[in-house]
C-alpha positions in Angstrom: 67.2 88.5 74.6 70.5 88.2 76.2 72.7 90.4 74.1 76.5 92.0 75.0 76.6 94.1 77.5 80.1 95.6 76.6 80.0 99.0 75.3 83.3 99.4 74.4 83.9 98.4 70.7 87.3 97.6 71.4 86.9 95.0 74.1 86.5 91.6 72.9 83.7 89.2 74.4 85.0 88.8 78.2 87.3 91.6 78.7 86.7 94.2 81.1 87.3 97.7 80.9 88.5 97.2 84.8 90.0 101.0 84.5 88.4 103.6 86.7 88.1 107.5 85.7 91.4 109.7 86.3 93.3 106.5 86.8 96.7 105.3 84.6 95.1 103.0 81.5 96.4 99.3 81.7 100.5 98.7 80.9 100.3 97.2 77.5 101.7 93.7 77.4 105.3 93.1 76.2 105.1 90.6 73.6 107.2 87.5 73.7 109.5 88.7 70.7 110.7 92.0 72.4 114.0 92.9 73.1 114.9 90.9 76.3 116.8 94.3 77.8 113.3 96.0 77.2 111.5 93.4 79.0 114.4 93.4 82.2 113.8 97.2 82.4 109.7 96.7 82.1 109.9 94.1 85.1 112.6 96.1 87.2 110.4 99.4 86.5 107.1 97.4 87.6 108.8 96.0 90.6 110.3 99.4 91.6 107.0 101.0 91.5 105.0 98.1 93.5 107.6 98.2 95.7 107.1 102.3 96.5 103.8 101.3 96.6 104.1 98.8 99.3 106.3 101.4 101.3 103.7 104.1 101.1 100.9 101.4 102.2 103.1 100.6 105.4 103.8 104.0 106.4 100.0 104.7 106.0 99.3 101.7 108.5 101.9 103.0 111.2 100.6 106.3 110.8 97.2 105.0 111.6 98.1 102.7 114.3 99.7 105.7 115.7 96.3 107.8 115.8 94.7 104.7 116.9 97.0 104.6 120.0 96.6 108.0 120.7 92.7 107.9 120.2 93.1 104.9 122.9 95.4 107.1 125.2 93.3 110.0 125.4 89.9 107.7 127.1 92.5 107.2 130.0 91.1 104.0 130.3 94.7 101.9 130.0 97.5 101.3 131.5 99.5 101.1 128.4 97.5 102.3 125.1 99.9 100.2 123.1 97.9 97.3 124.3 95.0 97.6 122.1 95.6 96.4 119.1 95.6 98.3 116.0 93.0 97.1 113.5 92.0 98.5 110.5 88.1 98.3 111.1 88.5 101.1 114.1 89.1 103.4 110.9 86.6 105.3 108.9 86.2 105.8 105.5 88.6 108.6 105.4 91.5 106.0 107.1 90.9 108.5 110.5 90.6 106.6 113.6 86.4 106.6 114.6 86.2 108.0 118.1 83.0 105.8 118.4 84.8 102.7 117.4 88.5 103.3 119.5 86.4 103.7 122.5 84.3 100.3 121.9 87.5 98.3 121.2 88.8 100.0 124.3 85.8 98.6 126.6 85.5 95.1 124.8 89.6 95.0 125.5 89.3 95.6 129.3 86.0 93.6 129.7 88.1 90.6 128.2 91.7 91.7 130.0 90.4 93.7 132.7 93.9 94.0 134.3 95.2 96.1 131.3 92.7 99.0 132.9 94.7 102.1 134.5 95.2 101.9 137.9 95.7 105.8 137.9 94.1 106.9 141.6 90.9 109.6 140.6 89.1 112.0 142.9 90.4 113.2 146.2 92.4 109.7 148.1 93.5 112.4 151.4 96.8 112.7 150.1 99.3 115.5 149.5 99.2 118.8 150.8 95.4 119.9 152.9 94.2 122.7 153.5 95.1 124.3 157.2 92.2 124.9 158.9 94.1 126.4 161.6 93.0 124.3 164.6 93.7 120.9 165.1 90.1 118.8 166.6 91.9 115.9 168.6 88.5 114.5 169.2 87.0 114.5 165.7 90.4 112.7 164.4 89.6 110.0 167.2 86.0 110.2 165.9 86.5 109.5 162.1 89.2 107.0 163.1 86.8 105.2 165.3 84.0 105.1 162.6 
């Protein structure tokens, strides 16, 4: 038998109890007939608050575009870490950048744009300051520069 599924004596056939636990219930509506002052300070008040909403969402996307960058940085991999792009799936379910995932977006990057990759010099390259051995081998210099 296909009988109501809504619980909630109070809900009419099609609404939706949409509300979750520990959250606001829904605004009641203004009706039509209200005091048009009431309804310009319900609007204003709605637009300040998705408005402060909207703030706090983009500060929450610089701020993880920031960690993303710095996630990116510390592989050493780039020349610039700015260059990979932030995107919201390199999060995890706590909105902290996934090491796993940085680094991943960091090799398919410089697998596409390979000249992004650092160019900074690793290992010993015979430059700077060497240590003195004290005698100087004028035939073993000739020899490594012959070979």
């Amino acid at each position: 038998m296909n009988e109501p599924t809504n619980q909630n004596p109070s809900l009419k056939d099609g609404d939706e109890n949409t509300s979750e636990p520990g959250t606001a219930p829904p605004v009641e509506p203004v009706m039509p007939d209200a005091d048009p002052d009431a309804l310009r300070a319900e609007v204003r008040r709605l637009r300040d608050e998705n408005a402060a909403t909207r703030q706090r969402a983009k500060r929450a996307d610089s701020l993880a575009a920031r960690l993303v960058t710095a996630h990116a940085a510390a592989t050493g991999r780039l020349a610039d870490p700015d260059d990979l792009p932030y995107d919201p799936a390199l999060l995890d379910e706590d909105g902290l950048p996934d090491p796993e995932r940085v680094t991943a977006a960091v090799d398919d990057l410089l697998n596409r744009k390979p000249h992004l990759a650092s160019r900074t010099p690793r290992g010993d390259i015979s430059q700077g300051v060497q240590p003195d051995d004290g005698e100087v081998d004028l035939a073993g210099l000739l020899r490594v520069g012959a070979g």
